[in-house]
Structure formats: structure tokens, C-alpha cells
N, C-alpha and C positions, 0 to 999 in steps of 0.2 A: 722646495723641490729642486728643480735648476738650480743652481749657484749654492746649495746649500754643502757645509765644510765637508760632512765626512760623506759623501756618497757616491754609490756606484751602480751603472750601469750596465745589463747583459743585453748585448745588440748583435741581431744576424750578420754576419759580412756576405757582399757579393758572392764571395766563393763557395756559401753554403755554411761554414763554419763559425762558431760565435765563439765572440769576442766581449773581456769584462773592458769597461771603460770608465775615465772620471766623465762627469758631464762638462759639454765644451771639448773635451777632451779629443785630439787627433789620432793618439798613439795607441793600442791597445797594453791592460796592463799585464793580460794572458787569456790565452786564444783557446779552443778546444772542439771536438769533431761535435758533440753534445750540449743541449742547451742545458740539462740537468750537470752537468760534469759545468760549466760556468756557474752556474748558480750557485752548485758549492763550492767552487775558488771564490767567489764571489763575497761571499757571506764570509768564509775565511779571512777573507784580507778585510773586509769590516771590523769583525771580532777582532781581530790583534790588533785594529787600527782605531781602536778605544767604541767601535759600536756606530751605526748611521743608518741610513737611507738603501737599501736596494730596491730597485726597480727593472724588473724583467718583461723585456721588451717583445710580441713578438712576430713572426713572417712578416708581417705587416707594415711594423715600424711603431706600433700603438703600445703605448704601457699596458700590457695587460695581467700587471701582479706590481704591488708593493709592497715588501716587509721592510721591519725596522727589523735590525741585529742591535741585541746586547751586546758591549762590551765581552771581554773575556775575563777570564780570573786574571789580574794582575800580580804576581809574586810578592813585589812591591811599589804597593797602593801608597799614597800621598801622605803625610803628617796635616792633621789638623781637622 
């Protein structure tokens, strides 16, 4: 969960707006007026980023949804 390599998190900011984040993570890595509009930047940046962990946090502060994203099609896939 925590510390695991490929994941992300969708968390409320103060100002009403959410924000996708790495876990640990300070900076956001895009922000948006919607929590459903993060969740699909979200899962995006998964899928291109070989497949992980999303966790969708939410008013609250409480994980209340976790998917795994597949991978995406890679063009070119590995030899072996």
C-alpha cells in the first residue's frame, strides 16, 4: 500500500479542489475542479506508467476505493 513503487493517490485539497499525488508525496502531480476528472488523470498516469495502485481518498481523508490499473498496450514490449 504506502511505499508501494507504482501508486497514486486522489486527495481533497484545502481549497476544495483535488489533487492526484505519489504517496509521501508533497507536490501534486495534477490538480482538478472534480474528484471523477482526478480519478481519470489518475488512472492515466498509472496505465502509461506500466500499471499500480490507485487509491481514492475521500472528504474525509479515508481511502474509500482502491483499484489496481493494468498496464497499458506498450508498442514496444521487452525481448524475452
Amino acid at each position: 500500500m504506502a511505499g508501494q513503487a507504482n501508486s497514486r493517490d486522489v486527495v481533497q485539497r484545502p481549497d476544495g479542489s483535488w489533487a492526484v499525488t505519489r504517496p509521501e508525496g508533497e507536490r501534486a502531480l495534477f490538480t482538478a475542479e472534480t474528484q471523477a476528472e482526478a480519478v481519470k488523470r489518475a488512472s492515466e498516469l498509472l496505465q502509461r506508467d506500466g500499471g499500480g495502485e490507485l487509491r481514492v481518498h475521500g472528504t474525509d481523508g479515508k481511502v474509500r476505493d482502491q483499484r489496481t490499473i493494468a498496464p497499458g498496450n506498450d508498442p514496444v514490449p521487452p525481448r524475452g
